[in-house]
Wavefront OBJ file of the C-alpha trace (Angstrom):
o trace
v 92.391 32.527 -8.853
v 93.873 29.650 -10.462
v 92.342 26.601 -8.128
v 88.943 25.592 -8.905
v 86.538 24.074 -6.157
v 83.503 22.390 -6.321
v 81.236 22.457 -3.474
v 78.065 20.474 -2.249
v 75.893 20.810 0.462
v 72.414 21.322 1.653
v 73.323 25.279 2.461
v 74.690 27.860 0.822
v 78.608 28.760 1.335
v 78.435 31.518 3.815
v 79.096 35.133 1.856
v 82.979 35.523 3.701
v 83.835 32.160 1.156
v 85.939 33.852 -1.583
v 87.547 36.033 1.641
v 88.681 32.665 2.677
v 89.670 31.593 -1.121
v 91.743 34.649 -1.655
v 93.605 34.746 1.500
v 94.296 31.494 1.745
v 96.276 31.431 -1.447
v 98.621 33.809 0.128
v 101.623 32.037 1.044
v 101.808 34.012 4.400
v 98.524 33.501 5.817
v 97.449 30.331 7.358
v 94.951 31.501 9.624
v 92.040 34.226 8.933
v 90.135 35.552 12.413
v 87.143 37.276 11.909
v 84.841 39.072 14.803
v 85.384 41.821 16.811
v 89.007 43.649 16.868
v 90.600 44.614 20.071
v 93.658 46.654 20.765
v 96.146 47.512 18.436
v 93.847 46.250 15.670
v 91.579 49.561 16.356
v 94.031 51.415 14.354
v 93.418 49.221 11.005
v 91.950 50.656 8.195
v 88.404 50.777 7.996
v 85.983 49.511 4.938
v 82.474 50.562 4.702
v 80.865 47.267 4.100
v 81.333 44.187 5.166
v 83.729 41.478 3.080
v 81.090 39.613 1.487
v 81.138 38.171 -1.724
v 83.775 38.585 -4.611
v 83.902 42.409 -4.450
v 84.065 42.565 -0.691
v 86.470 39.764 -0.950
v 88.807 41.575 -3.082
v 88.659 44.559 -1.012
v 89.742 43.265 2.234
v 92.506 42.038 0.213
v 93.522 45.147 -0.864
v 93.894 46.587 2.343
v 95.716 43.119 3.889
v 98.513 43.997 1.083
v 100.644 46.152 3.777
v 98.344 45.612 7.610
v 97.450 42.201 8.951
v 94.192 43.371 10.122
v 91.264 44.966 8.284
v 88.175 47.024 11.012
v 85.088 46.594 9.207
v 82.736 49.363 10.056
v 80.552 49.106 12.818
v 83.089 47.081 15.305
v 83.874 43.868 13.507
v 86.945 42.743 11.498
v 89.550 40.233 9.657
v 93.011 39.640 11.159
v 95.194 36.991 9.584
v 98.781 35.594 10.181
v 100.860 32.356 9.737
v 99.370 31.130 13.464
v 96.700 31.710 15.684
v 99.806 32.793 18.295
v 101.127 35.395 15.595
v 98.274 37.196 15.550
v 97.599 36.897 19.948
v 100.584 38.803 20.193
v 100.509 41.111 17.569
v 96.886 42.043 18.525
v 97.462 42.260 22.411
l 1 2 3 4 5 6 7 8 9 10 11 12 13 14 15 16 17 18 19 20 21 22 23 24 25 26 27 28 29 30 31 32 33 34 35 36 37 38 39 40 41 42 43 44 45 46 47 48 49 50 51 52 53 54 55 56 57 58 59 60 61 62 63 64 65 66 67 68 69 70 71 72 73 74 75 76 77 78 79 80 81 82 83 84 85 86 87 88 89 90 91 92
């Protein structure tokens, strides 16, 4: 990561932050979804943990490199695309 950011608050960042920071500085996502994964995103790979933190982070990017959807285990997971309507019809 090149960008730095400074942040204040009264809260902690949540731990999905840096998933947010490293995605986001891919030029071909604009949006990051994450919950529960429906249809064709059943198929995604699977991680063990959930993305939190730097390590978790760095992970789901990993397996984003050639899927746009990560299934976190236990149901959950991260789907990203340019829109919000790229990823409603590739996740029908």
């Amino acid at each position: 990561m090149t960008d730095t950011v400074l942040l204040i608050g009264t809260h902690e960042p949540p731990p999905e932050t840096p998933l947010h920071w490293l995605l986001y500085s891919r030029d071909d996502i604009n949006v990051v979804l994450y919950g529960m994964l429906f249809g064709k995103a059943l198929s995604a790979a699977e991680l063990e943990a959930p993305p939190e933190g730097l390590m978790g982070a760095m992970a789901v990017l990993k397996e984003l490199k050639n899927s746009h959807a990560v299934k976190i285990k236990g149901g959950a997971g991260v789907m990203v695309g340019v829109s919000i309507a790229e990823i409603r019809r590739r996740f029908q």
